[in-house]
C-alpha positions in Angstrom: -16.8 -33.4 -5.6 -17.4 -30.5 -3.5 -14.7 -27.5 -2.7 -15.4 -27.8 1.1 -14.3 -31.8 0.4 -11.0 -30.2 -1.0 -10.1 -28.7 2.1 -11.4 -31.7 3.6 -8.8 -33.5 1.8 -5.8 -30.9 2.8 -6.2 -31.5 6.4 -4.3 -29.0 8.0 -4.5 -25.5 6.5 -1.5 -24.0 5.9 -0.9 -21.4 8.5 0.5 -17.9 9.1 3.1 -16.4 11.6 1.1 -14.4 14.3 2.9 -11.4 12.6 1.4 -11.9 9.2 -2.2 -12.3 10.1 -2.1 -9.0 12.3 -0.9 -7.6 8.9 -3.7 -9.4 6.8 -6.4 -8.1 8.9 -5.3 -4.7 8.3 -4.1 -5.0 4.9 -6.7 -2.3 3.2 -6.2 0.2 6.5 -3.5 2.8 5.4 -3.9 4.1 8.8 -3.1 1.1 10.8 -0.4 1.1 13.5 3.2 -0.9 12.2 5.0 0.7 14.9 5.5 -2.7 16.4 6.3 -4.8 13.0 9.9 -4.0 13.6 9.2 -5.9 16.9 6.8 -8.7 16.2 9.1 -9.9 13.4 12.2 -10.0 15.7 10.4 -12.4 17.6 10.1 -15.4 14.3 13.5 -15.7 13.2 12.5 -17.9 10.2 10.0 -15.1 9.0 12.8 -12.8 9.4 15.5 -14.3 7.3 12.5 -14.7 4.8 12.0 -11.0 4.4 15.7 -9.7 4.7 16.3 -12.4 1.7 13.5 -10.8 0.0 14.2 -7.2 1.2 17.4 -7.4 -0.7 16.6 -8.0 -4.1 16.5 -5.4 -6.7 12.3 -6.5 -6.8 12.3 -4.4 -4.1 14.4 -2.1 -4.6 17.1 -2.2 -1.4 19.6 -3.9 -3.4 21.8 -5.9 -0.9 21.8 -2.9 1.4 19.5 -4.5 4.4 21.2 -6.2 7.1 18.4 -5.7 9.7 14.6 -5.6 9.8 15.4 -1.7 11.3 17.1 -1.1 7.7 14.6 -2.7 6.1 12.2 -0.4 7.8 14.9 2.5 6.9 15.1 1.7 3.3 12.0 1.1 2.1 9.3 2.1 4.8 6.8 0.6 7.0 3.9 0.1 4.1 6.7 -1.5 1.7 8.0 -3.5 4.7 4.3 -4.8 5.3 3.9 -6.2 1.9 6.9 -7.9 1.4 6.1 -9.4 5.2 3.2 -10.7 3.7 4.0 -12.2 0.6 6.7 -14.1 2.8 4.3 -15.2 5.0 2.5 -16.2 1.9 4.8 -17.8 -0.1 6.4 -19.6 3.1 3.0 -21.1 3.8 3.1 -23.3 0.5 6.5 -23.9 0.1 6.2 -27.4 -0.6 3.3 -28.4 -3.3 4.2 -32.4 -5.3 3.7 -31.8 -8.9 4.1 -27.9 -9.0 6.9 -26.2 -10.3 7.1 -23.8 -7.6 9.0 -21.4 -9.4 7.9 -20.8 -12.2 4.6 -20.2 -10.1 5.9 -17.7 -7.7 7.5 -16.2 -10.4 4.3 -15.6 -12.4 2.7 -14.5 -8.6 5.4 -11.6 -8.0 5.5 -10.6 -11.3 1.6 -10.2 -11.6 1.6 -8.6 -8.1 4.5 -6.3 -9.2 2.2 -5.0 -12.3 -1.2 -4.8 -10.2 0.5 -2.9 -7.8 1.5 -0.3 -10.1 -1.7 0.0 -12.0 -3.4 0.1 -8.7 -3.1 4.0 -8.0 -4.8 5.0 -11.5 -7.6 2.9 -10.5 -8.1 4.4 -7.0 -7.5 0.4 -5.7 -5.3 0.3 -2.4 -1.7 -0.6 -4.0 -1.1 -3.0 -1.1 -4.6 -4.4 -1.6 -3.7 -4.7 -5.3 -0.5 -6.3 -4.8 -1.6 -9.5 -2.3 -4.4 -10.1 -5.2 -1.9 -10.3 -7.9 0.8 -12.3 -5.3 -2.3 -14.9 -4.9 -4.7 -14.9 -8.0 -3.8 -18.8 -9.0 -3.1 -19.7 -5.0 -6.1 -21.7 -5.5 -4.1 -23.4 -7.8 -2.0 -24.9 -5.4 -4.4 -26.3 -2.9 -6.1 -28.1 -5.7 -2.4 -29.9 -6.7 -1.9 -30.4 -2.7 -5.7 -31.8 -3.0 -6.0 -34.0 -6.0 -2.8 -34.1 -7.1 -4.1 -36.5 -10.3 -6.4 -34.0 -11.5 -4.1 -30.8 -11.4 -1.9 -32.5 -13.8 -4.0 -32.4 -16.6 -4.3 -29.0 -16.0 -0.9 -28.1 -14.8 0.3 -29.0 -18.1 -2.0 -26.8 -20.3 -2.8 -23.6 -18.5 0.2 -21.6 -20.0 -1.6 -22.0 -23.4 -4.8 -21.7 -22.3 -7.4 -18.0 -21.8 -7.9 -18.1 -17.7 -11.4 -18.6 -18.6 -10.7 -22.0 -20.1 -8.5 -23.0 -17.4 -11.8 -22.0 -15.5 -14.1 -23.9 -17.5 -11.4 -27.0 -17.2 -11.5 -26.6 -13.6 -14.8 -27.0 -13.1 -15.4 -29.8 -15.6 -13.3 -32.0 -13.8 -13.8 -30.6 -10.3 -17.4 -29.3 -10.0 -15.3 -25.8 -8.9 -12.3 -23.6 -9.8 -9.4 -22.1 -8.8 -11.0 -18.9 -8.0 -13.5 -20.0 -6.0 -10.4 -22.3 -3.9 -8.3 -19.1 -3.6 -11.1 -17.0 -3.0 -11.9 -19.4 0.4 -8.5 -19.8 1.5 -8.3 -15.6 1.4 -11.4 -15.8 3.7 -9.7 -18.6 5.4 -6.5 -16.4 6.1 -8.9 -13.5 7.5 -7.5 -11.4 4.2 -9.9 -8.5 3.5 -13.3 -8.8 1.5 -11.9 -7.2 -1.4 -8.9 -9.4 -1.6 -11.3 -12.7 -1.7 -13.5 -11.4 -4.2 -10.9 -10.4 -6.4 -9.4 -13.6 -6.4 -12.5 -15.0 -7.4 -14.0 -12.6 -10.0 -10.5 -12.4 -11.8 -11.0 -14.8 -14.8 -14.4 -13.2 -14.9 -13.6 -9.1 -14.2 -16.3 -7.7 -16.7 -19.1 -9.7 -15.2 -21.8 -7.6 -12.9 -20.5 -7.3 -9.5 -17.1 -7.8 -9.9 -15.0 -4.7 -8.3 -12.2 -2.6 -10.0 -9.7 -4.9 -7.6 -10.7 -8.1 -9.9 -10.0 -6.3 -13.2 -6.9 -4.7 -12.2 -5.6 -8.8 -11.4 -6.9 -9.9 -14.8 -5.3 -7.0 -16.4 -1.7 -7.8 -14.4 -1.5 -11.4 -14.8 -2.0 -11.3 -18.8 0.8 -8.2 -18.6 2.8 -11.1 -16.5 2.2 -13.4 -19.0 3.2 -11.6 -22.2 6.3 -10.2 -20.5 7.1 -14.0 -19.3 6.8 -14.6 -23.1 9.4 -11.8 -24.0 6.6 -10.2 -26.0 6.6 -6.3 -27.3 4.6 -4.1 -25.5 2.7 -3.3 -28.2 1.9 -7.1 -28.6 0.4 -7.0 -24.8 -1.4 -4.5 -24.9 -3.4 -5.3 -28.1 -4.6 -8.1 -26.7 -5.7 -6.5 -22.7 -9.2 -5.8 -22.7 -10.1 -2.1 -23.9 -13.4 -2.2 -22.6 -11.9 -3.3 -18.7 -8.6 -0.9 -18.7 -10.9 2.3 -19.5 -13.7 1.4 -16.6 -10.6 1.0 -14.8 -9.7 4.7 -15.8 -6.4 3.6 -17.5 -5.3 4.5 -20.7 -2.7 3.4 -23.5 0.1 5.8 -22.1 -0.2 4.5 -18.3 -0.3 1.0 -19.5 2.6 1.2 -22.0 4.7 2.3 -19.0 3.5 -0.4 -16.4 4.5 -3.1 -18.9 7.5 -1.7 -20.0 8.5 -1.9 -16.2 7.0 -5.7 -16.1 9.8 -6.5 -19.1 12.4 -5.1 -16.1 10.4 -6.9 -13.3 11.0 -10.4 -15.3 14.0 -10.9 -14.9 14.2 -9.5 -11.1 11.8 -11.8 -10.0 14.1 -14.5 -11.9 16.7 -13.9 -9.6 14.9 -13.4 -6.6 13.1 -16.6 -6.9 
């Protein structure tokens, strides 16, 4: 079995509004023009009610104060605005995946991105860049389920328990590829930047020669996810995040006890939002 068989096997590749791939392409470009977003997403009313929904929650920050994309723009700028079209663009693309539970998925997604974004600044990692990683470390994950449906499974039902290496290791056992390499295609796919894809697919792996500060801010997020999905101290997570990745990342305890105490917040936010 091949990964180019897998998306073989999906037919169709889930596709993006024109908006959101206008945005992808200049996701790691702080100084790219959104004077038309406002515009653009007037024109796809589905994308629209997408990101007002989304625009409203307490995840980011507005509140139930947006009744327009203009407010939107108003209340929590351009750069926020261009995330939150993206993960909607994202998260609208695989809406539908038999055998996945969908939200405890997107749940894990926002809160890793949520935690990765934060981190992001300390490590001198684009926070937007950061934050579409986190949103679609495991989005490999999904196109496998869509794929072989049979084999996800046996995964599907173990990979809460299980080190991402594992899973990894799993993967490719009874694949001949993982979800890392799936994702890190479908990023390509989407036209994402380079340093999106090969975060996505040097995440399980972030110590490992070649692997950018992007990858290892992922790996750090989604194990922060994890442990706060858990309801575990903060203490608790951060004895068990890698000392040797967090200080190449130029992190240190202080920083970190902060970011996870605001991913114990973030849980239940996402909760609600998803």
């Amino acid at each position: 079995m091949t990964m180019n068989r897998l998306f073989d096997d999906i037919g169709t590749l889930p596709s993006m509004p024109k908006v959101v791939q206008s945005l992808i392409v200049g996701l790691n470009d702080e100084n790219v023009e959104l004077g038309s977003l406002s515009r653009d997403l007037r024109q796809d009313p589905t994308l629209s009610a997408r990101v007002l929904r989304l625009a409203n929650s307490s995840y980011y920050g507005a509140s139930g104060r947006v009744g327009s994309i203009d407010d939107a723009v108003a209340l929590i700028g351009l750069n926020a605005l261009r995330t939150l079209v993206v993960t909607s663009g994202v998260m609208g693309a695989l809406a539908r995946v038999p055998g996945i539970n969908l939200n405890a998925f997107w749940t894990h997604a926002l809160l890793t991105a949520g935690v990765a974004g934060r981190l992001a600044p300390a490590a001198g990692v684009p926070r937007e860049v950061a934050y579409s990683a986190g949103l679609m470390h495991r989005i490999g994950h999904l196109l496998i389920a869509l794929g072989h449906p049979d084999v996800i499974a046996r995964i599907e039902r173990d990979w809460r328990r299980m080190p991402v290496g594992e899973v990894v290791a799993a993967e490719q056992d009874l694949l001949g590829f993982d979800h890392c390499a799936v994702g890190a295609e479908l990023a390509r796919r989407w036209h994402f930047p380079p340093c999106v894809h090969e975060a996505l697919r040097d995440y399980a792996d972030p110590l490992r020669e070649g692997a950018g500060p992007c990858a290892g801010l992922v790996h750090l997020a989604a194990q922060i996810a994890s442990g706060c999905e858990d309801g575990e101290a903060a203490g608790i997570i951060l004895g068990y995040l890698p000392a040797a990745l967090w200080r190449a990342l130029g992190l240190d305890e202080a920083s970190l006890q902060l970011v996870i105490g605001r991913g114990a917040e973030l849980r239940y936010e996402v909760a609600r939002l998803i």
